[in-house]
C-alpha positions in Angstrom: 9.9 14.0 -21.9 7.6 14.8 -24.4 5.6 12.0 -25.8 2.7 11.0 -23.6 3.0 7.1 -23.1 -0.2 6.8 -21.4 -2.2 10.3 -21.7 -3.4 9.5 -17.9 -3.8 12.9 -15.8 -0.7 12.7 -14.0 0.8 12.6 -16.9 -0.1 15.2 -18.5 0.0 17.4 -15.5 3.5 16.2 -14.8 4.5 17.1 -18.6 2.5 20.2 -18.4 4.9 21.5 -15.6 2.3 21.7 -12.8 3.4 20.7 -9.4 1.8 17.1 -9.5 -0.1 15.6 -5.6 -0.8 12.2 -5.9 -1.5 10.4 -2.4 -2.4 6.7 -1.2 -5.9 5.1 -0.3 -5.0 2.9 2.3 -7.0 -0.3 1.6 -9.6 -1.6 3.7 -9.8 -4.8 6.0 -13.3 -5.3 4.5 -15.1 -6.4 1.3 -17.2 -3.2 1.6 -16.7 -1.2 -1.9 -18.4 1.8 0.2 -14.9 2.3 2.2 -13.1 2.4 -0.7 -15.1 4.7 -2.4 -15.3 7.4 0.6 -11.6 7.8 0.7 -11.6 8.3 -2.7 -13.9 11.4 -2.4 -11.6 12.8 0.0 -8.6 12.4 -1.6 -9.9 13.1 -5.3 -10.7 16.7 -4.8 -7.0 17.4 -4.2 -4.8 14.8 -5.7 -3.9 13.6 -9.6 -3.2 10.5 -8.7 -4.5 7.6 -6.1 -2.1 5.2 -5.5 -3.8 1.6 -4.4 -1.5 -0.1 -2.3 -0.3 -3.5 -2.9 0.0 -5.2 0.6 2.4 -2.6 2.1 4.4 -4.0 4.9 3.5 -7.5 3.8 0.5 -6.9 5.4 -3.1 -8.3 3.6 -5.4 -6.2 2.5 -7.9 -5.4 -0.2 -6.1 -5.8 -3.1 -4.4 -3.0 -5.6 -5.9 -4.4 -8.3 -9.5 -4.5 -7.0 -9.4 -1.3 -5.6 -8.0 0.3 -8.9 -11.1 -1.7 -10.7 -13.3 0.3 -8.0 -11.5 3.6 -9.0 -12.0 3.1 -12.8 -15.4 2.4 -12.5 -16.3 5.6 -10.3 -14.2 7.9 -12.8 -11.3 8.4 -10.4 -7.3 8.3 -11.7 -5.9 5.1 -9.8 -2.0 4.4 -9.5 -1.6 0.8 -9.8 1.2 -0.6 -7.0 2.6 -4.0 -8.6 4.4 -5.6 -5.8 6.8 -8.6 -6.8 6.5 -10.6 -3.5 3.7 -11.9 -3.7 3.3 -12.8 -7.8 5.5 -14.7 -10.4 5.8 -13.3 -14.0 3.0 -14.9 -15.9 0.2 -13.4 -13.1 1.9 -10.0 -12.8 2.2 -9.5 -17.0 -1.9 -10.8 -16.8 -2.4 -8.1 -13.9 -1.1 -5.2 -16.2 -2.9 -6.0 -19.2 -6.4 -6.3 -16.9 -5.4 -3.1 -15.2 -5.3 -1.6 -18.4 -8.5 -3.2 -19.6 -10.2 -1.6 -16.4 -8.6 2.0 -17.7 -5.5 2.3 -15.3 -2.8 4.0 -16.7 -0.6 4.5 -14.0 1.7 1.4 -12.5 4.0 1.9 -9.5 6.7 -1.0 -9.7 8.1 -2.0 -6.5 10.1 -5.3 -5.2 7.8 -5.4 -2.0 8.5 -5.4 1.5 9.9 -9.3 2.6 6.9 -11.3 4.5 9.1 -11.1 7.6 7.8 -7.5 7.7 4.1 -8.3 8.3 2.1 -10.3 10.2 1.9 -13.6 8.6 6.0 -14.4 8.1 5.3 -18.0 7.1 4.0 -16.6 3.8 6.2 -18.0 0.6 7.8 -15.5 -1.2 7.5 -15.4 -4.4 10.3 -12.6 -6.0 9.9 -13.9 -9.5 10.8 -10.6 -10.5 12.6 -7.5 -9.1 11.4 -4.1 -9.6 14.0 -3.4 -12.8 12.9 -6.5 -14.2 9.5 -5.7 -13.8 9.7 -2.2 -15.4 11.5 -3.7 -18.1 8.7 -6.3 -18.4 6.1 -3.2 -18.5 7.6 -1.3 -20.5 8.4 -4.5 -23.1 4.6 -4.8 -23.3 3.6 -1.1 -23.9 6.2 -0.2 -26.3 7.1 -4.1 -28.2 3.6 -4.9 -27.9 4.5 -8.3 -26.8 4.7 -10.8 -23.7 8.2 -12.0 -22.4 7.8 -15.1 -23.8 7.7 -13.5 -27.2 4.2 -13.7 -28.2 2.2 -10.4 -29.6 -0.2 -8.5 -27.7 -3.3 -7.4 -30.4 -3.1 -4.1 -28.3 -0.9 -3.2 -25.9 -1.5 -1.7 -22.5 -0.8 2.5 -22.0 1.1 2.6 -19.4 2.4 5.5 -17.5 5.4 3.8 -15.3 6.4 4.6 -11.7 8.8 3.5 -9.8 10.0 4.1 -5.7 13.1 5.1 -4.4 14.4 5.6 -0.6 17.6 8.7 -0.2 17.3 8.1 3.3 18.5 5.0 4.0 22.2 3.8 3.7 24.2 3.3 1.9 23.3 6.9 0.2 26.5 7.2 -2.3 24.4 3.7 -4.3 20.7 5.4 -3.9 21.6 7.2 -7.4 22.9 4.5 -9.1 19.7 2.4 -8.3 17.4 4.4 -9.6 19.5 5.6 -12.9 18.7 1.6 -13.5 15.5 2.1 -13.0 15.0 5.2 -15.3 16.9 3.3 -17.8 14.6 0.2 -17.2 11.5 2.1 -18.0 10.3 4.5 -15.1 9.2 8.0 -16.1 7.8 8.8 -12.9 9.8 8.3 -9.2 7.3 8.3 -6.0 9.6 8.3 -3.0 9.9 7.2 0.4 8.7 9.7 3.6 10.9 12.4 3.6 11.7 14.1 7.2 15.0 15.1 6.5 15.1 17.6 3.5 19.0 18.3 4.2 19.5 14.6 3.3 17.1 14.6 0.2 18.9 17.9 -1.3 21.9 16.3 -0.8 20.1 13.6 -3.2 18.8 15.1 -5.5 21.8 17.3 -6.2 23.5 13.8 -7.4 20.4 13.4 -9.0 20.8 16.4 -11.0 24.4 15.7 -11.9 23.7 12.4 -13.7 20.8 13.9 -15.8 18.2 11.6 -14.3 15.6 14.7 -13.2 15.4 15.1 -17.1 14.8 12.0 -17.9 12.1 11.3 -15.1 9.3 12.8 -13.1 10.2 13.3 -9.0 7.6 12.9 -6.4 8.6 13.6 -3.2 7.0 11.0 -0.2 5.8 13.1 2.9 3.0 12.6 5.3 1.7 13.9 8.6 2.7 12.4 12.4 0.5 11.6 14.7 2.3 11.9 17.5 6.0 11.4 19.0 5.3 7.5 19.6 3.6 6.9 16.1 7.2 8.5 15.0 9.4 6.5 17.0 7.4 3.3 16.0 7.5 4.6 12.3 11.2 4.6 12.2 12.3 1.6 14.1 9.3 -0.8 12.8 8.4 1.2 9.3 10.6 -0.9 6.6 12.8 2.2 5.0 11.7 5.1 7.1 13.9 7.8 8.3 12.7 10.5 11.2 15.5 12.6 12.5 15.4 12.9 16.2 14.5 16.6 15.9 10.9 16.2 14.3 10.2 13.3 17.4 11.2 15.7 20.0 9.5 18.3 18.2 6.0 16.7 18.8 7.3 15.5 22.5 7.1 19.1 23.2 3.9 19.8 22.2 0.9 19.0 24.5 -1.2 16.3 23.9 -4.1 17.6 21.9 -1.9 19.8 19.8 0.7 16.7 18.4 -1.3 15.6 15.5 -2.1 19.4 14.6 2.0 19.9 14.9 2.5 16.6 12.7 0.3 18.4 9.8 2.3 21.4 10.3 5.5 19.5 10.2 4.2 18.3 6.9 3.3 21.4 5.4 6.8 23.1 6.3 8.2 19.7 4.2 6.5 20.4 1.2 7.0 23.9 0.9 10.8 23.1 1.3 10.8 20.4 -1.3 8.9 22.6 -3.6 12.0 24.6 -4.2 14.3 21.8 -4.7 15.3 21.7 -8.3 14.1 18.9 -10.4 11.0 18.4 -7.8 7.6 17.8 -9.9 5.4 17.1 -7.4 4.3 15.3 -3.8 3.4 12.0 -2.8 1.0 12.2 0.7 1.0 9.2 2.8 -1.7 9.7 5.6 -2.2 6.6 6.9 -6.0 6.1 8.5 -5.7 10.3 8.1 -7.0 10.6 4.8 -9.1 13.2 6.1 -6.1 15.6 6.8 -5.0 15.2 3.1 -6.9 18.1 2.0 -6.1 20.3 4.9 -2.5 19.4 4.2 -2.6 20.5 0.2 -4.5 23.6 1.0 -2.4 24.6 3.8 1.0 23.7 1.5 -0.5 26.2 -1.2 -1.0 23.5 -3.7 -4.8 24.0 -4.3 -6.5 24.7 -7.0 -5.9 21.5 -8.5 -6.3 21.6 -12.6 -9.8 20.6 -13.3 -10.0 16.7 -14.0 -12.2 15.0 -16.6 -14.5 12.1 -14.5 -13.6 13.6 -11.3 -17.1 14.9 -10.9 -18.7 11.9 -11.9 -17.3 9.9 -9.6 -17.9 11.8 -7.0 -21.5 12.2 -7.8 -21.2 8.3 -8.2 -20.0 8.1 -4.4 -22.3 9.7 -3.6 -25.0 8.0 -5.2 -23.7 4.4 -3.7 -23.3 6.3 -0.6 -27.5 7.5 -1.1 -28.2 4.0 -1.0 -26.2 2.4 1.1 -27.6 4.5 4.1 -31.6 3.2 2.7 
């Protein structure tokens, strides 16, 4: 893992052997640019990597590709999330080489959540693709230089290739085996699902180690802070893919009510020192949903800061700031 197929940050603070932080922007229900831009800040001054999420839980919302055109043009290092639902081939291959146009060169390849999941189930699904076909599609254009269809790309897109995986959902023994297809398909980094039970991920990543794949890809492990004992239980039994053992949600029912969110952070701290160890491990993925806030608090408290400097960072915050100046006139 030595050539740099993209030369994005993450990359080359992934190949550098720093522990990598990347974490999401949860996309606004609003045309406002100013929303986008705010959580940005936050998140920027701690993370390698913003991932823009594309209609999580099959539920609308500003879109990946808008926000990472945001991102680019206030200096920040978006992840790209490429959902298949919701896109047949011909718009997701245009999407990729526009999001590299724009100066993305980080794509997170998923399937996508089924439209059951969110809020407006009569939606058509789409599924042109899967999420191995899709790498294979990405990774076809970056390295062929070509469409699927055949015909040449003048220049083809960088592309820095990610791809999701859940170890905490059954059935565990195929987990592996899923994502050795993906690797093979074209994924050099892995982002994956929460993790609140680090006996089950070693247990993963173990395998993991045994079929080669942590040489062969970058792992990011998924964690996040709790609000409370109820956001938990409705995490795991309405959350598509997430696993909370009943030991973290009777953890927080202990705690009084003005100390559960503080004891959710905490919970997410303890996670990410533990995973740390874990060999084969390169980095974190934070998912604070509407807590984007506590992102920071959590890196610095996990022993993750400083960050290595990045290039543009300080320009676009001086640019959110700016739009900020003038939004408030």
């Amino acid at each position: 893992m030595t050539d740099f197929k993209s030369g994005s940050r993450l990359e080359r603070v992934l190949r550098s052997g720093r522990f990598a932080v990347t974490a999401e922007l949860n996309p606004p229900d609003s045309a406002d640019p100013q929303e986008v831009y705010e959580a940005a800040l936050v998140l920027s001054e701690v993370c390698d990597g913003i991932n823009a999420t594309d209609a999580s839980g099959a539920h609308c919302h500003m879109s990946s590709v808008a926000i990472c055109a945001l991102l680019t043009r206030a200096g920040y290092e978006p992840v790209f999330q490429v959902s298949c639902r919701d896109r047949n081939r011909i718009a997701i291959q245009g999407d990729l080489l526009g999001a590299a146009a724009m100066g993305v060169k980080n794509v997170l390849c998923l399937t996508g959540d089924d439209v059951t999941a969110g809020d407006q189930p009569q939606a058509k699904r789409v599924f042109d693709f899967d999420s191995i076909q899709l790498l294979r599609t990405a990774k076809i254009m970056r390295d062929e230089g070509m469409f699927l269809s055949g015909r040449k790309l003048k220049v083809p897109p960088r592309l820095f290739l990610g791809a999701a995986s859940n170890p905490f959902v059954q059935p565990f023994d195929w987990r592996p085996l899923r994502l050795a297809k993906k690797i093979e398909a074209g994924a050099d980094f892995i982002q994956s699902q929460y993790c609140f039970d680090v006996p089950r991920f070693k247990t993963f990543m173990q395998r993991v180690r045994d079929m080669g794949l942590h040489e062969k890809a970058f792992f990011l492990v998924g964690v996040g802070p709790l609000r409370s004992d109820k956001a938990a239980n409705f995490m795991r039994t309405k959350v598509p893919g997430v696993h909370i053992p009943d030991e973290i949600v009777e953890r927080l029912r202990k705690m009084p009510k003005g100390k559960k969110r503080e004891e959710g952070k905490k919970i997410c701290v303890e996670i990410i020192q533990q995973v740390r160890e874990i060999e084969g491990v390169s980095g974190v993925h934070v998912m604070a949903y509407r807590q984007e806030e506590l992102v920071a608090e959590i890196i610095e408290d996990a022993g993750l800061l400083p960050r290595p400097m990045q290039t543009g960072f300080d320009g676009g915050q001086e640019k959110t700031r700016m739009w900020k100046r003038k939004s408030e006139q």
